[in-house]
C-alpha positions in Angstrom: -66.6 -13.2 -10.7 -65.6 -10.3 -8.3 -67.2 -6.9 -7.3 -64.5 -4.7 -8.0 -60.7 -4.1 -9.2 -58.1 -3.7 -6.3 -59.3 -0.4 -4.4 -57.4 2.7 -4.8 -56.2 4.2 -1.3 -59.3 7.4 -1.8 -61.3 4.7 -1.1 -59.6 2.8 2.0 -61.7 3.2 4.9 -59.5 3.2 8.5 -61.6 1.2 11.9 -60.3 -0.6 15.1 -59.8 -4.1 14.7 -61.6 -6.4 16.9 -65.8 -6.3 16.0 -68.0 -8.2 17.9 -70.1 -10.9 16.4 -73.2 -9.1 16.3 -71.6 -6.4 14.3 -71.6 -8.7 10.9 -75.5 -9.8 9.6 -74.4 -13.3 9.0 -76.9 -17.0 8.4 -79.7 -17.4 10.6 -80.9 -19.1 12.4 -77.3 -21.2 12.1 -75.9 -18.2 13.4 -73.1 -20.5 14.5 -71.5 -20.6 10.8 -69.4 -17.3 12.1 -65.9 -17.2 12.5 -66.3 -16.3 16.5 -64.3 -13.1 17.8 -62.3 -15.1 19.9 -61.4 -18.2 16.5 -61.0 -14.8 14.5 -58.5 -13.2 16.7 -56.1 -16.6 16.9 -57.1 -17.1 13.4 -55.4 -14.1 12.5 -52.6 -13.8 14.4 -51.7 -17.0 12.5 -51.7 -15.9 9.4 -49.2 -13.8 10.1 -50.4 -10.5 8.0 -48.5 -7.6 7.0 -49.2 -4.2 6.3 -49.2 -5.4 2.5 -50.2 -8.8 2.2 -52.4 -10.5 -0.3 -55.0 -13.1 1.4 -57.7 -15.2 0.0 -60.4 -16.0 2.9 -61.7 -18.9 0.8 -65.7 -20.1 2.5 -65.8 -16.5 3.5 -69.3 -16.3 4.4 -70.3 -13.5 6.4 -66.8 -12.0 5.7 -65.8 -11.4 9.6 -62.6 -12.8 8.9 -62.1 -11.1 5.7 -63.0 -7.5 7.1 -60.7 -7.9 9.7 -58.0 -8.9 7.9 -58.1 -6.2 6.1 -57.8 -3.5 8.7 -54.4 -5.2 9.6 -53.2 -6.0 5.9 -53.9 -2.2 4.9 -52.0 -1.4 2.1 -52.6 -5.2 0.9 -55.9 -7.0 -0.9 -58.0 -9.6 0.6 -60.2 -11.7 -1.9 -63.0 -12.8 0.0 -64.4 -16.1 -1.9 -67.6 -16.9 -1.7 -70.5 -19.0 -3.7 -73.7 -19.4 -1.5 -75.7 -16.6 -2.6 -77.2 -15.9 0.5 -73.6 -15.5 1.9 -72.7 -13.4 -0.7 -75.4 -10.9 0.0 -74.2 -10.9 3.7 -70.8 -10.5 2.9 -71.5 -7.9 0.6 -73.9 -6.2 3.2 -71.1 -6.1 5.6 -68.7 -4.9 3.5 -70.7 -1.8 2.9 -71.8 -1.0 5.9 -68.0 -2.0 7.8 -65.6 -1.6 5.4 -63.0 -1.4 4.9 -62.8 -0.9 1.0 -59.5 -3.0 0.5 -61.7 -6.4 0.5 -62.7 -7.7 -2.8 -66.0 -10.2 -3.5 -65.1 -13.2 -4.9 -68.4 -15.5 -6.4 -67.6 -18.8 -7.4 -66.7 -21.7 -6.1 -63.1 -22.6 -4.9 -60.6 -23.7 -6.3 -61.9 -23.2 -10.0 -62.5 -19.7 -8.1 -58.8 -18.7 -7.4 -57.5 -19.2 -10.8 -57.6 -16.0 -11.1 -56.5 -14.0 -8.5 -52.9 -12.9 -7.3 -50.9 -15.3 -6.1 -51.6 -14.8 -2.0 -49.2 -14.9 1.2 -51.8 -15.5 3.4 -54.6 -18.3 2.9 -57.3 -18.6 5.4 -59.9 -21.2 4.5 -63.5 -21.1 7.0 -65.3 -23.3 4.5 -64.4 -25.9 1.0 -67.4 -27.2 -0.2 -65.8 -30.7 0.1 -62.9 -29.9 -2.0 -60.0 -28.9 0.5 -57.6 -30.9 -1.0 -58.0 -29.0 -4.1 -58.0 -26.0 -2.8 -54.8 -25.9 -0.6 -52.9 -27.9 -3.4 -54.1 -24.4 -5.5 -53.0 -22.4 -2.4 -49.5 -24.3 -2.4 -48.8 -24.3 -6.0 -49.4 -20.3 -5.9 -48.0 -19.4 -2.8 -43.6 -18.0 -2.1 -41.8 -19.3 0.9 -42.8 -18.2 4.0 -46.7 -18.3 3.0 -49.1 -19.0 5.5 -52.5 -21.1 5.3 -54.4 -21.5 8.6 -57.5 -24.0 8.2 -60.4 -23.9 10.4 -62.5 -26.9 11.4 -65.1 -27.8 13.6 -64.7 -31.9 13.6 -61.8 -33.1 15.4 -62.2 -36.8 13.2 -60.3 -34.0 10.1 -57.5 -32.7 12.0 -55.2 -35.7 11.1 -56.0 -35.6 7.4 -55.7 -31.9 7.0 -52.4 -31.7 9.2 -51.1 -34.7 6.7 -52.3 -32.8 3.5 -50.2 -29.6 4.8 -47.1 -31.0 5.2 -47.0 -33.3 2.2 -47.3 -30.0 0.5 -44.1 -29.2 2.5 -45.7 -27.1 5.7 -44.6 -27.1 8.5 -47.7 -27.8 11.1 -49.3 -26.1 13.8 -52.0 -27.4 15.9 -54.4 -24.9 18.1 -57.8 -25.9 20.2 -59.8 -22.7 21.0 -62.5 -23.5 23.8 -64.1 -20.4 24.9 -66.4 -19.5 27.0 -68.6 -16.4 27.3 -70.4 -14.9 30.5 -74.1 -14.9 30.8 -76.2 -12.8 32.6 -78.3 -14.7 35.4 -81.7 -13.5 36.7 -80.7 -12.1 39.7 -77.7 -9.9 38.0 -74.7 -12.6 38.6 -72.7 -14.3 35.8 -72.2 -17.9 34.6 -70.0 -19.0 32.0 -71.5 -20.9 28.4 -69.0 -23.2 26.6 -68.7 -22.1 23.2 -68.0 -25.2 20.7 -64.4 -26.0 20.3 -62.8 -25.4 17.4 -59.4 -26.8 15.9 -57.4 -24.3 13.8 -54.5 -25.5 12.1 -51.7 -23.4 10.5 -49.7 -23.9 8.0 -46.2 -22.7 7.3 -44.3 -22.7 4.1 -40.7 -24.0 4.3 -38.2 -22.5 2.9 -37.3 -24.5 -0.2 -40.3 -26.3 0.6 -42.8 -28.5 -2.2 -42.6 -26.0 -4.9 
């Protein structure tokens, strides 16, 4: 079920990209579940957006990825998918109040989710429910040469098996480890650095002539 058809431009809304994580209401108290600024912004980049591109941010929870996707794919359509309730109200929340408009609510639970939307260029997948496999076989099935599906997870004991899915689907594989760290103020005004949990994002590149 979505929210809305495909926006018309009157209703485009134009921000910087690049919002802090306090700027999206998002699960508490596992306020953790975001997509951090810093996984977002390498998350991104390797999806490799355009101007017009169709995504699907499938898990999209608070929607920080899918927001910010869609200030860089602005004359495109991302399909934020979504079926926690809770979530949904958050990513709807957000949405409102952040924009911008060219973001569309997805509720229901992926892949039985996707059957209906366009087929995408871009796939980003924060969260499966258990049912990866289904859901990037959908993504690959859909997607032209020279798609992209980046996959973020937080145990490294799945890299192997999501890396070996991809490329039996004809991808060629990327491996990234973000380990950030963020400055905290001390009592007596100087700064220490907090290790942020790692997290392994793995992209995925369609070859051309790939497993169609």
């Amino acid at each position: 079920m979505t929210d809305a058809s495909v926006p018309s431009d009157s209703r485009r809304v134009e921000r910087p990209l690049g919002l802090p994580d306090d700027a999206f209401a998002h699960r508490k108290p596992m306020r953790g579940l975001i997509t951090k600024s810093e996984v977002r912004a390498v998350s991104l980049y390797k999806l490799g957006l355009r101007r017009d591109s169709t995504v699907w941010d499938v898990g999209a929870g608070s929607g920080s990825v899918a927001l910010e996707a869609a200030v860089v794919a602005s004359e495109g359509v991302v399909y934020a998918v979504e079926r926690n309730a809770e979530c949904v109200e958050m990513l709807r929340h957000n949405l409102e109040r952040l924009g911008p408009a060219n973001v569309v609510v997805v509720v229901g639970e992926a892949p039985d989710a996707l059957d209906e939307l366009p087929a995408p260029q871009c796939v980003f997948v924060g969260g499966s429910g258990g049912r990866l496999s289904e859901i990037l076989d959908c993504a690959a099935s859909r997607m032209p040469e020279c798609g992209r599906i980046v996959v973020n997870l937080a145990s490294i004991e799945r890299v192997a098996q999501v890396q070996g899915l991809l490329e039996s689907l004809g991808f060629d594989v990327e491996l990234t480890m973000i380990s950030a760290s963020r400055g905290r103020a001390l009592p007596d005004g100087t700064m220490r650095l907090a290790a942020e949990n790692p997290v392994f994002i793995i992209a995925g590149s369609r070859l051309a002539g790939g497993n169609e």
